[in-house]
VOPAGU-2260 file (C-alpha; in pm, 1 decimal, decimal comma):
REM VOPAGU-2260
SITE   aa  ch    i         X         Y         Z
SITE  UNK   A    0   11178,1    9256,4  -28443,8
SITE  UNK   A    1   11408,9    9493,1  -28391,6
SITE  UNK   A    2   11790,9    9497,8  -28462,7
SITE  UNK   A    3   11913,3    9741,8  -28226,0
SITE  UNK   A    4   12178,6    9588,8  -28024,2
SITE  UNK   A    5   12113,9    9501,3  -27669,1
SITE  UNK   A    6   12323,0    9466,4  -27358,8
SITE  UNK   A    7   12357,2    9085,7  -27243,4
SITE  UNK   A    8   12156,5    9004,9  -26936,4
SITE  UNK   A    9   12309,6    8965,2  -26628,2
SITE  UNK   A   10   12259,0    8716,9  -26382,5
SITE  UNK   A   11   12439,4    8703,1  -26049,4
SITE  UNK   A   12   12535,3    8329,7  -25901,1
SITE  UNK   A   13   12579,1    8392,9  -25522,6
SITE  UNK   A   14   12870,0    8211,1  -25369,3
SITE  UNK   A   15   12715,8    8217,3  -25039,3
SITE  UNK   A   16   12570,7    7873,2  -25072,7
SITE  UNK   A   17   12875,5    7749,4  -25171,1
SITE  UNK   A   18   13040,2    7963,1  -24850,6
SITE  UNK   A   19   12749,2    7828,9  -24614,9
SITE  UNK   A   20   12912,5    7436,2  -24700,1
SITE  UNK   A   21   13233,5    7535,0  -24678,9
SITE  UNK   A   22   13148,8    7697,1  -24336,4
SITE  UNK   A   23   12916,2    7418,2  -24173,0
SITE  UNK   A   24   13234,3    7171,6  -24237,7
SITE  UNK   A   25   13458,5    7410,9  -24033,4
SITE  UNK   A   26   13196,1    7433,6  -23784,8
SITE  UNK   A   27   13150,7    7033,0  -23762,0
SITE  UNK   A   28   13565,5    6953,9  -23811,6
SITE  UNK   A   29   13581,3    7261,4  -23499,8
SITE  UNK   A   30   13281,6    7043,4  -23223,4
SITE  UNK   A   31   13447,4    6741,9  -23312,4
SITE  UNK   A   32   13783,4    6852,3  -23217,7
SITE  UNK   A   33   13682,1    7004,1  -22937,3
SITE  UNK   A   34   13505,6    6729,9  -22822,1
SITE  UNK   A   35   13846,4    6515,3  -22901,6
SITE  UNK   A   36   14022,1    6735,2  -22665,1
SITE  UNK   A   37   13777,0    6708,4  -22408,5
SITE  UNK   A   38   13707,0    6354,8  -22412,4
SITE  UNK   A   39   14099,1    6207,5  -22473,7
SITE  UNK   A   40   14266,0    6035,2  -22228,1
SITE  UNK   A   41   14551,3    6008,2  -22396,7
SITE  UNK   A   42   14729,4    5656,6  -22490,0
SITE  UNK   A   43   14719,2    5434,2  -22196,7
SITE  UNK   A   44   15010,0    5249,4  -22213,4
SITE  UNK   A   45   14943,8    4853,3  -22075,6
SITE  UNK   A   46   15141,5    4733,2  -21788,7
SITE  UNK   A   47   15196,9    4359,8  -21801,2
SITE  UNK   A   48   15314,0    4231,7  -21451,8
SITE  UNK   A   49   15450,3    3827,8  -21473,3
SITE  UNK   A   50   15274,5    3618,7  -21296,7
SITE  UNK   A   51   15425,8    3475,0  -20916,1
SITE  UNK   A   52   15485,1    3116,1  -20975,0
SITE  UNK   A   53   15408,9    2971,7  -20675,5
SITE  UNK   A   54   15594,9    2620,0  -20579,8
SITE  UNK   A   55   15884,9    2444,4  -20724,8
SITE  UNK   A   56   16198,0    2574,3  -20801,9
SITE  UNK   A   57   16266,3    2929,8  -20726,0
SITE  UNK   A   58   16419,5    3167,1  -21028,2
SITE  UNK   A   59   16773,0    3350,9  -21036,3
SITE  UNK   A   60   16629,2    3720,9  -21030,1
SITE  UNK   A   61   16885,1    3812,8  -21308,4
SITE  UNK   A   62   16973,7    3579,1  -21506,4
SITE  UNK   A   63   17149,5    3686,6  -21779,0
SITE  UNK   A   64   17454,6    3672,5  -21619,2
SITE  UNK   A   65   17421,4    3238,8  -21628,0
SITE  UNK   A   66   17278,4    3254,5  -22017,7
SITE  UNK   A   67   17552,5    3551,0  -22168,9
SITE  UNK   A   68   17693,8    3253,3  -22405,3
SITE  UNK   A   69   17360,8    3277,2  -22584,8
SITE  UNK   A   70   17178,4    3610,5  -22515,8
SITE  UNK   A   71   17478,0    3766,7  -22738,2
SITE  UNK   A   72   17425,9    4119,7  -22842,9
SITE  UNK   A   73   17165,2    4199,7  -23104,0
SITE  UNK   A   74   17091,4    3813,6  -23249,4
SITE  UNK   A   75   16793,5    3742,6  -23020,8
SITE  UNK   A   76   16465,6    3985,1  -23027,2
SITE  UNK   A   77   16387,4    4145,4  -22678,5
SITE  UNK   A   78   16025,0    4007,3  -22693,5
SITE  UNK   A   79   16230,9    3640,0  -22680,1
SITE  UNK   A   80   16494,8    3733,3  -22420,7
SITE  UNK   A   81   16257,6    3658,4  -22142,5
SITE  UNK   A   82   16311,0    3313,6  -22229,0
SITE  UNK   A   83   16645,0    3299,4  -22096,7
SITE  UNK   A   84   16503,0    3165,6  -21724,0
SITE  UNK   A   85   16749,4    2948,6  -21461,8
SITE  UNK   A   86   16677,6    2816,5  -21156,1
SITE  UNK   A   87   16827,6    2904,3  -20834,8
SITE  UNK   A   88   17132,2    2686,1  -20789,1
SITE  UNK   A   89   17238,4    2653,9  -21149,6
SITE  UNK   A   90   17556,6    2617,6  -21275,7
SITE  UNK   A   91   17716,9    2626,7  -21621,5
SITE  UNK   A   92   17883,8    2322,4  -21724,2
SITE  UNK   A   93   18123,6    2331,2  -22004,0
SITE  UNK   A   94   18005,7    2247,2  -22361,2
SITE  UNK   A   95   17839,2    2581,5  -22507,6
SITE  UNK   A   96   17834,0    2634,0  -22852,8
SITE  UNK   A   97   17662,8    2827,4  -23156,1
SITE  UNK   A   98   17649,8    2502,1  -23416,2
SITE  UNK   A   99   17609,1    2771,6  -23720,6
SITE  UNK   A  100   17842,5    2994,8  -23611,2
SITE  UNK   A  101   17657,9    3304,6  -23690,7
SITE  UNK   A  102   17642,2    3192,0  -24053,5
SITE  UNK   A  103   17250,2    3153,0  -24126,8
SITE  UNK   A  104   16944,5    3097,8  -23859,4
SITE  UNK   A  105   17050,6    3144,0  -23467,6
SITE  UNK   A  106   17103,0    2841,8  -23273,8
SITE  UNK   A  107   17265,4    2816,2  -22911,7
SITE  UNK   A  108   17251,5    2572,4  -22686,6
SITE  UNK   A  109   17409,1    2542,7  -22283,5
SITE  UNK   A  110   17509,4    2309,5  -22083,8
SITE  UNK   A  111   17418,7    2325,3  -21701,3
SITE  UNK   A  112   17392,8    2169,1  -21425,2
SITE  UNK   A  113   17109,9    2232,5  -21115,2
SITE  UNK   A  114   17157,2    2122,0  -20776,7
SITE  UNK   A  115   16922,7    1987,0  -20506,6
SITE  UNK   A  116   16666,4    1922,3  -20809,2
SITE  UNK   A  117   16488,1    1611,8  -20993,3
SITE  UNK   A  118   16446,4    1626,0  -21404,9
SITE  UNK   A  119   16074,9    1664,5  -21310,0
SITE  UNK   A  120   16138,2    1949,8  -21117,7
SITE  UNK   A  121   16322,6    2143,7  -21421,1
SITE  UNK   A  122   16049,3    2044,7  -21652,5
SITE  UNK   A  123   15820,9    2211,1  -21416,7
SITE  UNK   A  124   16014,9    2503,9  -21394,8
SITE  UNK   A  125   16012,2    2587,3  -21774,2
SITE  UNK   A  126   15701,5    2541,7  -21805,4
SITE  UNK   A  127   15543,4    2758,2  -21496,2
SITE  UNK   A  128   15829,5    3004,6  -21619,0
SITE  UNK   A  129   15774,6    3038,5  -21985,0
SITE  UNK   A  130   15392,7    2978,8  -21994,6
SITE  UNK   A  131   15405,3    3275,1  -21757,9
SITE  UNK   A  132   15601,4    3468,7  -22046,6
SITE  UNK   A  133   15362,3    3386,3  -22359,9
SITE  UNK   A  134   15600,0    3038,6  -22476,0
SITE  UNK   A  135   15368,6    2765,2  -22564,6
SITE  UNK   A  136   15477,7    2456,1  -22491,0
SITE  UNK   A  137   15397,9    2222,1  -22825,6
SITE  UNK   A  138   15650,3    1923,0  -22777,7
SITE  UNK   A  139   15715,7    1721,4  -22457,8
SITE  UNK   A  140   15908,3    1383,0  -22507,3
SITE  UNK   A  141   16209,1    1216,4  -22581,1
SITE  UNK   A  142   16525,4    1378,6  -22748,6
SITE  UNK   A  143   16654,9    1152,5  -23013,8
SITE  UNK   A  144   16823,8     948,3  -22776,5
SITE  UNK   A  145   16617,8     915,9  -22548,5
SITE  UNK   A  146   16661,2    1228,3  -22284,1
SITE  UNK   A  147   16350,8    1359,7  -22160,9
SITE  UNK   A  148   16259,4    1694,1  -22350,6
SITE  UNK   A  149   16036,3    1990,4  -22373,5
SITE  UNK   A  150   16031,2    2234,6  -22667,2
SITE  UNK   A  151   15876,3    2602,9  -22662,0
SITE  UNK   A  152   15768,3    2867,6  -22914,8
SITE  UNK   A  153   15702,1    3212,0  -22952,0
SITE  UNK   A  154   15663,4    3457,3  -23262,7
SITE  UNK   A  155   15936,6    3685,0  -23281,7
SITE  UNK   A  156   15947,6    4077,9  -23320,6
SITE  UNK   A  157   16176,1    4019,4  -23613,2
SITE  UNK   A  158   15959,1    3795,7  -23802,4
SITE  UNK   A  159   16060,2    3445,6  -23710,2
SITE  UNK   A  160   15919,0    3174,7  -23446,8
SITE  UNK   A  161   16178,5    3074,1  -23170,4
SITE  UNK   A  162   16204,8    2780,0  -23004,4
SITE  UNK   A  163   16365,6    2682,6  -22650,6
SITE  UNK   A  164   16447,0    2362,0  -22563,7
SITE  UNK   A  165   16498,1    2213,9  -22272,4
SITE  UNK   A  166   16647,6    1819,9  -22256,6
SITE  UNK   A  167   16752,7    1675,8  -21929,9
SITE  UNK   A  168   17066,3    1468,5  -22044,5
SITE  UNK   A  169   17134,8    1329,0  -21680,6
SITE  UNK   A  170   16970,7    1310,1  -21323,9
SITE  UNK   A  171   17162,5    1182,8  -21020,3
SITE  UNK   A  172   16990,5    1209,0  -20642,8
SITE  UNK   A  173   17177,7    1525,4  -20529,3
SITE  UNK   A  174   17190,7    1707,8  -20957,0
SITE  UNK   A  175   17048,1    1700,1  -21255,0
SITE  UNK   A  176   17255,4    1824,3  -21624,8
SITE  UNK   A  177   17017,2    1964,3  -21870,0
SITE  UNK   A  178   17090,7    2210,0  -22185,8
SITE  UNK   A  179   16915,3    2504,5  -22292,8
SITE  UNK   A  180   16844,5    2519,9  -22647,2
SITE  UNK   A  181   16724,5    2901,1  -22816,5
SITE  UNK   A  182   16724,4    2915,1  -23202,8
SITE  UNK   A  183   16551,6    3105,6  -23443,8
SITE  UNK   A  184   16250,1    2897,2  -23688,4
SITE  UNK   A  185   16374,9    2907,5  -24019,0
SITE  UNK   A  186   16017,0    2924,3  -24149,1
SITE  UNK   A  187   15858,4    3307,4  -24081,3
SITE  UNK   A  188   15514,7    3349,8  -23874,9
């Protein structure tokens, strides 16, 4: 044994297999995003067209105009605004009113009055109209005293069902007076 000091032995640890890793995932993230670039076609947005309902009564083309007492401003989600639908030769009759006043849950309801129609015929209407629009109709019936009825929901953008109601409250031979009923579903989807 000898007791002469030695130098330490050297070993050499190549990075290059670590570099060779490193490299192949540069190489693989660089084909895949070229074959990203190649192969995208880009979002393709979806155009929805509504439906021609065919038969019955014809709709007011802009309606809004008829149904400003409750399509106010910013309370109603756009998603639910195409649920504001009248018939051609509708009237507003007097009688509109917000029964919370802006103070919890949105709730309007409008009086009108349609010409040259039957209650039938209006019942029809809303439903062709707002079945055509994603509303599902899950009440048909008597009002509470008695006035035929139809009720509609849809989920909200903000959160919330709304329902639409439509209740004839009287039919003569040459009119009928119904309301239109929007609120918001206190319970959330």
């Amino acid at each position: 044994m000898s007791n002469e000091p030695k130098a330490p032995l050297t070993t050499t640890t190549s990075i290059w297999p670590a570099a060779s890793i490193v490299g192949l995932a540069v190489l693989m993230l660089v084909t895949f995003l070229i074959i990203d670039v190649v192969a995208n076609q880009g979002v393709v947005k979806e155009t929805t067209t509504i439906p021609a309902v065919v038969g019955g009564l014809a709709r007011v083309a802009h309606p809004s105009a008829t149904l400003t007492y409750c399509n106010q401003g910013e309370e109603v989600p756009s998603n639910i605004t195409d649920a504001f639908q009248i018939p051609v030769g509708t009237a507003t009759a007097p009688g509109a009113n917000t029964p919370n006043s802006g103070a919890g849950d949105f709730d309007c309801y409008q009086p009108f009055v349609t010409s040259h129609a039957s209650s039938g015929a209006i019942e029809s209407f809303f439903d062709a109209q707002l079945g055509a629009r994603g509303w599902s109709l899950f009440s048909r019936g008597a009002a509470s005293n008695g006035d035929p009825e139809s009720l509609f929901q849809k989920a909200g953008s903000d959160g919330f069902y709304w329902i639409v109601g439509v209740t004839v409250t009287k039919s003569t031979s040459s009119s009928v007076d119904w309301t239109f009923r929007i609120y918001q579903n206190s319970e959330t989807i």
